[in-house]
N, C-alpha and C positions, 0 to 999 in steps of 0.2 A: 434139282435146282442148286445152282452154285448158291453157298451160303455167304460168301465175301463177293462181290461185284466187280470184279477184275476191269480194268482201264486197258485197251488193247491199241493200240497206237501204231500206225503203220509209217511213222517217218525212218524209222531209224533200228537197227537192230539194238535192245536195250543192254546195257552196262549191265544189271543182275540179273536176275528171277530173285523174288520174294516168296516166304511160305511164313504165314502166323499158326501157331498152336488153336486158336479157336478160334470159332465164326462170329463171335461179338465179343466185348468187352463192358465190362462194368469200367467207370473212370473213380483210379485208385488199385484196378488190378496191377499185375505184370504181363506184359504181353512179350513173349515168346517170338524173335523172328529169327528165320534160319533164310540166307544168302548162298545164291552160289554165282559164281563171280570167276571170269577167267584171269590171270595174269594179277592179281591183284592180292595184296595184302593189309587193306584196310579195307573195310565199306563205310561207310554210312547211312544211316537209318533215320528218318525224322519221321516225323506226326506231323501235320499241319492243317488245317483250318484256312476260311478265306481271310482271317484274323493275321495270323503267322504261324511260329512253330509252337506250339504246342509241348512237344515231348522228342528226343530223340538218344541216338544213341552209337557208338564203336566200337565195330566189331571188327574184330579180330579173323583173318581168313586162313585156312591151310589147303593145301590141295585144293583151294577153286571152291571150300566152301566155310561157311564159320553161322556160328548164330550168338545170340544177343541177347538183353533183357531189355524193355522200354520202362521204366515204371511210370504207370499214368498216373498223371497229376489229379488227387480228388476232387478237382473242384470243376473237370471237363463237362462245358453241356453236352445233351445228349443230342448225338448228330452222326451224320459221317464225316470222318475226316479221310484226307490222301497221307498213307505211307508211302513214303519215296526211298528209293536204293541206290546209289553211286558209290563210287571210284574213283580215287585221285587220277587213275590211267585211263578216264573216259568221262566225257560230260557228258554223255548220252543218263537219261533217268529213266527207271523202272520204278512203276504208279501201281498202287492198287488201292482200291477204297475199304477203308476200317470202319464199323459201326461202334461208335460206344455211347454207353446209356450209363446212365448217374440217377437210379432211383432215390436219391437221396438229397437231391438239390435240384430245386428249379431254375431257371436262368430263362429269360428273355433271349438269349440266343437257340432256345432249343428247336431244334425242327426235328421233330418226332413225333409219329402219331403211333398209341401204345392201341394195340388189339390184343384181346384175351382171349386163349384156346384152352379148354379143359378135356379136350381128346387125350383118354390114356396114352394112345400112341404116337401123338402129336410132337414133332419137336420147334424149337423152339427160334425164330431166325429174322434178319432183317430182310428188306424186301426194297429194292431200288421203285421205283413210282415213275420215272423219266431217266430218258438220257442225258449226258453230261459227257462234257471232252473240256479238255485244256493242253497244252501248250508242255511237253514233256523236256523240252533245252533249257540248261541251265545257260546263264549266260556267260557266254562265249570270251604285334607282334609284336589270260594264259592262267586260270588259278590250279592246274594238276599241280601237286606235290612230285618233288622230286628226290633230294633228300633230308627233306626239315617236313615241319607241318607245318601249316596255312591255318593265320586264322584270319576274319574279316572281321571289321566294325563299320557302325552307322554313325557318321557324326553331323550334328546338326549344324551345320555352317552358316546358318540367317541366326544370330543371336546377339540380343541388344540391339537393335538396329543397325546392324551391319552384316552384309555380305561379303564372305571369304572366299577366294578361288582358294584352289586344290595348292597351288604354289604358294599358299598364304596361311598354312597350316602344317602342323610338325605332330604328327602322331605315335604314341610308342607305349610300348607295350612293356611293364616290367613284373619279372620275381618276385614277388615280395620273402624278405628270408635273410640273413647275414651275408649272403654273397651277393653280387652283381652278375644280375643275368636281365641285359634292358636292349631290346630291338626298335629300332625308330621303323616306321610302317614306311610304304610307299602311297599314296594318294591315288588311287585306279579314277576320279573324277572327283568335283567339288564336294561329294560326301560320303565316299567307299574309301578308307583306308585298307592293304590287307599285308598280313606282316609274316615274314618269314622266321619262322622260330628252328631253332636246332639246339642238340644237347640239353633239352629239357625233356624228360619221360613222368608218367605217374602223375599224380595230382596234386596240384600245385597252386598256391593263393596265388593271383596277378591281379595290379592293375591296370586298365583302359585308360590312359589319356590323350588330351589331344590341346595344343596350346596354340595360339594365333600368330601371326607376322607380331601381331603389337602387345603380347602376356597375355590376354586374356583366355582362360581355361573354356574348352567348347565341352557340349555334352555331346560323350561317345557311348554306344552301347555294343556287344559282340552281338553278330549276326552266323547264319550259317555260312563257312567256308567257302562255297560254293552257290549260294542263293538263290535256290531251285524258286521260279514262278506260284506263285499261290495258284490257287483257285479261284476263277472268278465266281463261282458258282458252284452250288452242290446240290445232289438228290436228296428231296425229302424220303427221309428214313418212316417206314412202317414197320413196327417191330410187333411180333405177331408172339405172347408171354405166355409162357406158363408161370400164377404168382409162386409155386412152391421154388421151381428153378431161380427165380429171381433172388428170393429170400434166400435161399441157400445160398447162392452167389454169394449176395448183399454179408453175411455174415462172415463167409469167408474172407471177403475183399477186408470189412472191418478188421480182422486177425492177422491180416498180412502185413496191415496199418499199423496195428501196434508192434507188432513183432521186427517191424524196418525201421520205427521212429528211432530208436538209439543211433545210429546211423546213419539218417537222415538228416541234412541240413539245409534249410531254403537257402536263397539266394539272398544275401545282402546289398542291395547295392549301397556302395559309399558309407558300411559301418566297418569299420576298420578297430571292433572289439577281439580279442582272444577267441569267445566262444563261436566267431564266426567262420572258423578255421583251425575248431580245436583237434580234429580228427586228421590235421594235415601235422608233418614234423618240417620246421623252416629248414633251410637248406644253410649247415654250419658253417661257422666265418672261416673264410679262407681270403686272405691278404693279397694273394700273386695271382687270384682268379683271371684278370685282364692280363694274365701270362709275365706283370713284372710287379715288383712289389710297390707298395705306395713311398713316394718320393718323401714324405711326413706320416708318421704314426703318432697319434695320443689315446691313449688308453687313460682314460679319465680317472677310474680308481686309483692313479700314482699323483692325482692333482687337489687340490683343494678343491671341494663338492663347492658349486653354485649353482642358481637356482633356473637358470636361463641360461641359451646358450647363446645368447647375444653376448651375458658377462663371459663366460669361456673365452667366445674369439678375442674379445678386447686386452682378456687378462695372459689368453696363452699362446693364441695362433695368431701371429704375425704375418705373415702369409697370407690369409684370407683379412678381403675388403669389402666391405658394404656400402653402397650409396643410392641413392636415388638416380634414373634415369628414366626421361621423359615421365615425370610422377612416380615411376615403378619399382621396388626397391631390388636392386640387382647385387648376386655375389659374383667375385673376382678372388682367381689363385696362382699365384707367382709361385718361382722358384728363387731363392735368396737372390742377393743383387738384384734381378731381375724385375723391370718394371710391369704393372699390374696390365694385362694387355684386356682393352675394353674394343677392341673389333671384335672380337668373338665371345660368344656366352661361354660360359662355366657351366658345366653340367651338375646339377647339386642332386642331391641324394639322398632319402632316408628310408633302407633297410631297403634300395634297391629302385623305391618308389620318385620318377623327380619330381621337384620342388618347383610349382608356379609361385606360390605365395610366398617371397620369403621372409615377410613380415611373422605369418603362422609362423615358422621354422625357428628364428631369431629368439620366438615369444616361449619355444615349445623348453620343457621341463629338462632342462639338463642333465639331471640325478637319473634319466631314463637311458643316455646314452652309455654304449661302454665304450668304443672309437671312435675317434676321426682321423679317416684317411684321406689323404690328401696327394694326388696325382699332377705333376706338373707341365706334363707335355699337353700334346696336342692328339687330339681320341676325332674318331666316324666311327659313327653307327648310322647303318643307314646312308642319307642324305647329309646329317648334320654333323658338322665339325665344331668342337667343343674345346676350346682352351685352359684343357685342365678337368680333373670331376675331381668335386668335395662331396665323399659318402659318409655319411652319417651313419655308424649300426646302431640301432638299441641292443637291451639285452635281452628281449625277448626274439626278435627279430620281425615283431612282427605288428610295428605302428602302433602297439598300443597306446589310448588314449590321445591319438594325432588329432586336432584337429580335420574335421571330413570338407571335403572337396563335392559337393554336391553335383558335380558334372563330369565327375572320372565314374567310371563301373571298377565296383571290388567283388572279386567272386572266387570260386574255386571252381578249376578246372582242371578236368585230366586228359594227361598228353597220352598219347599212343607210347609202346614201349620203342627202344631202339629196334627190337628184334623186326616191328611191325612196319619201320619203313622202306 
């Protein structure tokens, strides 16, 4: 009897082959996947549910084959879920069904039915009950990678009472760190941003935003890359226990738990503290990053400490204007002589992250800053053409105590290395 229930699919020759280290999982284990993959130097690994993703992971390939860690999240009901395998160089997906059990937490999502064997020789395994099929295409910061990685988000475009087309929303994906590394997304339909990132490797804070035709901040969340179909359905699981195997499991998985917590960090969204990125190091201030240097430098330690950086602009940068537009308070940055040009936004900046509110910004604690640079021409990222960026660094680089933006995602993420694309 196959112990894993393979998903066999005759559309398409599949992008991987998958192999897991064992025929069930407790959730909270590490589960072990080994890929082999032709022509390719990335895979991708996910966990999903008819919920969404679940757990996933990037693996690394050599000679056509690589493996992986997933670490399962403890808090998984107990079910089957679909592992799925890809390729930036193929949308085709490779399915197989994972059994994991969570003797440790019930959940109203659980479809499992536990049978107990006490046969010496018995082992121990999940058991499909019906057939099941779904739909192996995936659909169709053209989504292969080519030379950057690809990341996708979901952005909610009905918000407030108002519906946004795709042309009516400005997506972009930034660093967070003393330098400037900020990609504006393209818009694939009214709520799929997806953003071409390059020269960023390794794991790295970012944040998700996403801003309207008229200021207002939309809530964006990252998605997978690539957006393989859920499951409309799954086999109910019968898992056929030995309780000594379970317990043993169950105590091991505990020990793996403590032993990875130092290391471990959940996901914050929109807490923009230290310790939520304490195991990352910001990316150091470098001035000539956009390839020239800032047209204005102020390095705040040469100035009289105040306490907001409203008083700063007023008492030291001339240069930057503030005013109200259509209600909304907007910044503006010239070059001497030069009149303040108000066709185009200003791109504003702090430690990489931009600025919808810039009341928050005007209000935020001065004494935190150590630069303001200030760039006079004319910047694209993206779509958007920007008259000017005011960047903000702190001195930690890293937002601390910013006011939160309840509709941006703040998270840590890691990029593939250079070697891997």
């Amino acid at each position: 009897m196959s112990l894993i229930a393979a998903l066999v699919l005759s559309l398409s020759t599949f992008a991987a082959s998958i192999e897991t280290d064992r025929t069930w999982y407790l959730a909270g284990e590490a589960m072990k996947v080994s890929v082999t993959a032709d022509n390719a130097l990335i895979a991708y690994a996910e966990l999903c549910d008819t919920y969404g993703l679940a757990a996933g992971t990037v693996l690394s390939v050599k000679e056509g084959t690589g493996t992986g860690i997933i670490e399962l999240p403890s808090n998984l009901h107990s079910g089957y879920y679909v592992l799925s395998v890809y390729t930036r160089h193929n949308i085709r997906v490779s399915q197989q069904l994972v059994a994991v059990v969570n003797p440790l937490r019930k959940s109203e999502d659980d479809d499992i039915e536990w049978v107990r064997i006490t046969h010496p020789d018995s082992l121990s395994y999940p058991q499909t009950g019906e057939e099941t099929s779904f739909s192996t295409l995936v659909k169709d910061a053209d989504v292969r990678e080519t030379e950057g990685h690809i990341i996708k988000a979901r952005i909610k475009n009905a918000y407030d009472g108002h519906i946004f087309k795709s042309s009516q929303i400005i997506p972009s994906l930034a660093i967070i760190g003393k330098q400037i590394h900020y990609f504006e997304g393209k818009m694939e339909d009214d709520s799929t941003a997806v953003f071409y990132t390059y020269g960023i490797q390794g794991k790295q804070p970012l944040v998700l935003s996403a801003a309207s035709s008229t200021g207002v901040s939309l809530p964006i969340e990252m998605i997978s890359p690539f957006v393989t179909l859920l499951p409309k359905r799954l086999p109910h699981l019968v898992f056929h226990y030995k309780r000594s195997e379970v317990e043993a499991r169950s105590m091991d998985m505990q020990r793996h738990q403590i032993a990875i917590a130092p290391a471990k960090h959940e996901i914050k969204l929109g807490d923009f503290s230290d310790d939520t990125a304490e195991d990352v190091v910001p990316l150091d201030y470098d001035e000539t990053v956009l390839g020239t240097k800032p047209y204005l430098t102020y390095n705040l330690d040469e100035y009289r400490q105040f306490h907001t950086i409203r008083e700063v602009l007023i008492e030291y940068v001339s240069c930057v204007n503030h005013r109200k537009v259509n209600g909304v308070t907007q910044m503006f940055v010239r070059k001497e002589q030069d009149p303040y040009n108000t066709t185009l936004p200003t791109l504003v900046l702090i430690d990489g992250m931009p600025v919808f509110d810039a009341e928050q910004l005007l209000n935020y604690d001065a004494r935190r800053i150590h630069y303001i640079n200030i760039y006079g021409d004319q910047y694209t990222f993206g779509n958007g053409i920007y008259n000017g960026i005011l960047s903000f660094v702190s001195r930690t680089g890293r937002l601390t105590n910013y006011p939160t933006d309840p509709n941006v995602q703040y998270l840590v993420y890691e990029f593939p290395s250079v070697s891997q694309y």
